[in-house]
Steps between C-alpha positions, in 0.01 A plus 500: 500500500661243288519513089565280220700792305722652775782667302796332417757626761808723379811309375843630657668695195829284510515126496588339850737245302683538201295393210645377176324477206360129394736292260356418207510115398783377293394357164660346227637836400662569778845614492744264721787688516725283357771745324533691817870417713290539840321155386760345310786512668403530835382207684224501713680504813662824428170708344339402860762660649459776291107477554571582862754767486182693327223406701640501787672839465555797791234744318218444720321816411165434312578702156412495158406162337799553250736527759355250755711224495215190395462755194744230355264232507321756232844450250389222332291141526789282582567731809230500601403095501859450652565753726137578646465269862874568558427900448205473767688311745797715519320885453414654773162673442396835677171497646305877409395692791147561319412101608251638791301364735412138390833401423462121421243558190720741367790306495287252337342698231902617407568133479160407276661549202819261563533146467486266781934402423510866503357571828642190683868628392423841670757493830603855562274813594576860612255775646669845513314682782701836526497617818221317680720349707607858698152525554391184590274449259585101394180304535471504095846363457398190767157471279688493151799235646236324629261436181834444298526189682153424444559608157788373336572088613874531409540862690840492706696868496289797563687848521400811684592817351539828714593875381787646725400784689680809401632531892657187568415510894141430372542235319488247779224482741582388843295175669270614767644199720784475729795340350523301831250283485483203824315206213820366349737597274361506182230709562787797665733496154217498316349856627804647488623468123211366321280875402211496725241517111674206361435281798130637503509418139570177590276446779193623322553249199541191715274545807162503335432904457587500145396126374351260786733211420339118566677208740788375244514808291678773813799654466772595762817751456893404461748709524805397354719752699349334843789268525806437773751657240793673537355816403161470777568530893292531789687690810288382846373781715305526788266844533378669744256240656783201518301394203746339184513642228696465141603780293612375140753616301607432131845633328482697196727286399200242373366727222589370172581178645156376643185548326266783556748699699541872454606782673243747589403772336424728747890513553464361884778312407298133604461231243142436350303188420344496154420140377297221658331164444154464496455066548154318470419198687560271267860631364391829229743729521485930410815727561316831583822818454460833480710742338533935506535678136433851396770783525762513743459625835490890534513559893355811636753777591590540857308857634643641768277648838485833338353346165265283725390773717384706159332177402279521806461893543453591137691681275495837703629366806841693667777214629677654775850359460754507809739776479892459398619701787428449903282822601570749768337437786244767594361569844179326622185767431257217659346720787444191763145579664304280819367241243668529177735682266397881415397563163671803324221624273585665140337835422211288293362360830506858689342667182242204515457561865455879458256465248282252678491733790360775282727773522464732177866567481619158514238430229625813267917358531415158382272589181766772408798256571308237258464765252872525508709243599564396159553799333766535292738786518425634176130512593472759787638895479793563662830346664462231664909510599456844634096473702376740227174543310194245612797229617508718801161459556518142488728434745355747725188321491642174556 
């Protein structure tokens, strides 16, 4: 049943943008800077230059709003009025993971409070989604790319950020697809060195799952390493059913000199794609990257079978190990019978056997031989050297 007062639903406790406070309006008092050397004698030209060094610096962690790097839009009004639709066109601002479910009305209420110059000059984005991409787990990243186009008119660089995995043969999942693929090039060389997350990434942001996109308004995928280069080949095979196939191959040699081309982290020793181009029908452009941070990569240490084998078996298990020295070889005491090998019982089964046939005596030796077979020699009278004392009872009985 419906009602008017629902309650209002629970805020995420950190912003999903970075949120400055609101400049106050300059009045006749206000204080234009003019003894300072930054505005005297540098010229314009040169303080936007230093305007971008700032705002568009490496730091892309989220921290304090001293140290954020717009915090110098805060320094003073003439800053602020100069330097304000350059600072949000070159930052690059980190989207919170608290944004939820409904992901284009909350990147609109973080926006509310800016002006409309202020959220037109808005180009670059990041989402840092840990390690979501090991699992799988992407759909939210293809929902929040998707509403930032919606979002943000003048949107064109959007950066995926994912934690290394502390074993380094993780941190690459493998495409579920053959690499030899019969539908054309492009399609093979992609599967093989774009990551199997980013291209679903992709897929789910442009096909309709994450935004249904109207005739004139679809997108399609570049990539900009899909080119007859020096650095891309395609060596013609035929398989196994005379059927042609191309298996691609591209030289480490292109990373650092093409764009999104890195080697792999999972130390396979192939190159790996990590930049494309998102382009609308009617010429918008968005360079989608993705990038790994966190600590360096701590690999797990190599266990050897005996070390395994005590991982499966538990901590009390006994690994026979093969023996330094040959052994002597002993003669065969297999007693060969019509339809097997004989079985030379231990005195346990022939006690067993005596005592399930009932004889007292048999009966008698086995509770007195469990009453002392792990007797100490301290703990009976007598020698047990010399057959003396209740030791020669013992072994008479037994």
């Amino acid at each position: 049943m419906f009602s008017l007062f629902a309650p209002e639903p629970p805020r995420p406790s950190k912003p999903v943008l970075a949120i400055l406070p609101p400049r106050a309006s300059c009045g006749p008092e206000c204080n234009h800077q003019q003894q300072s050397p930054f505005y005297n004698k540098l010229p314009p030209e040169l303080r936007n230059e230093v305007y971008k060094h700032i705002f568009t610096g490496e730091t892309r962690e989220l921290l304090s709003v001293e140290a954020h790097p717009l915090s110098m839009l805060l320094t003073c009004h003439k800053v602020n009025h100069e330097a304000t639709n350059l600072a949000f066109n070159r930052h690059t601002f980190p989207i919170s993971d608290n944004i939820g479910g409904a992901v284009f009305l909350s990147l609109r209420n973080a926006t509310a409070h800016l002006t409309s110059q202020q959220a037109d000059a808005i180009t670059k984005l990041s989402y840092d989604q840990g390690r979501k991409y090991i699992q799988g787990d992407v759909k939210g990243t293809a929902r929040i790319l998707a509403n930032a186009i919606l979002v943000f008119p003048n949107f064109e660089q959007f950066e995926i950020r994912n934690l290394r995995s502390h074993n380094a043969a993780r941190t690459h999942d493998f495409p579920p697809t053959n690499w030899h693929i019969y539908h054309g090039k492009r399609v093979s060389v992609t599967n093989k060195y774009a990551p199997h997350w980013f291209t679903t990434v992709l897929a789910c942001s442009v096909d309709g799952r994450a935004y249904s996109w109207q005739s004139g308004e679809r997108w399609s995928i570049k990539w900009p390493q899909v080119k007859e280069n020096e650095y891309l080949h395609f060596q013609e095979e035929t398989d196994g059913h005379g059927e042609t196939v191309y298996t691609p191959y591209m030289s480490p040699s292109a990373v650092g000199t093409m764009r999104g081309v890195q080697m792999c982290p999972c130390l396979c020793g192939n190159v790996e794609w990590t930049s494309v181009d998102l382009v609308q029908e009617h010429g918008r452009k968005i360079a989608v990257n993705f990038v790994y941070h966190g600590p360096n990569d701590r690999p797990l240490p190599t266990f050897d079978e005996d070390i395994m084998l005590k991982i499966k078996l538990g901590p009390k298990a006994i690994v026979l190990r093969e023996g330094v020295a040959p052994l002597d070889p002993v003669e065969d005491t297999h007693k060969n019978t019509s339809t097997s090998f004989g079985y030379d019982a231990n005195e346990e089964y022939w006690d067993g056997l005596r005592s399930r046939n009932g004889g007292w005596i048999a009966t008698s030796r086995i509770w007195w031989r469990s009453l002392t077979q792990g007797a100490e020699a301290n703990r009976l009278p007598g020698s047990k050297f010399f057959g003396e004392g209740d030791w020669a009872q013992t072994r008479h009985m037994s």
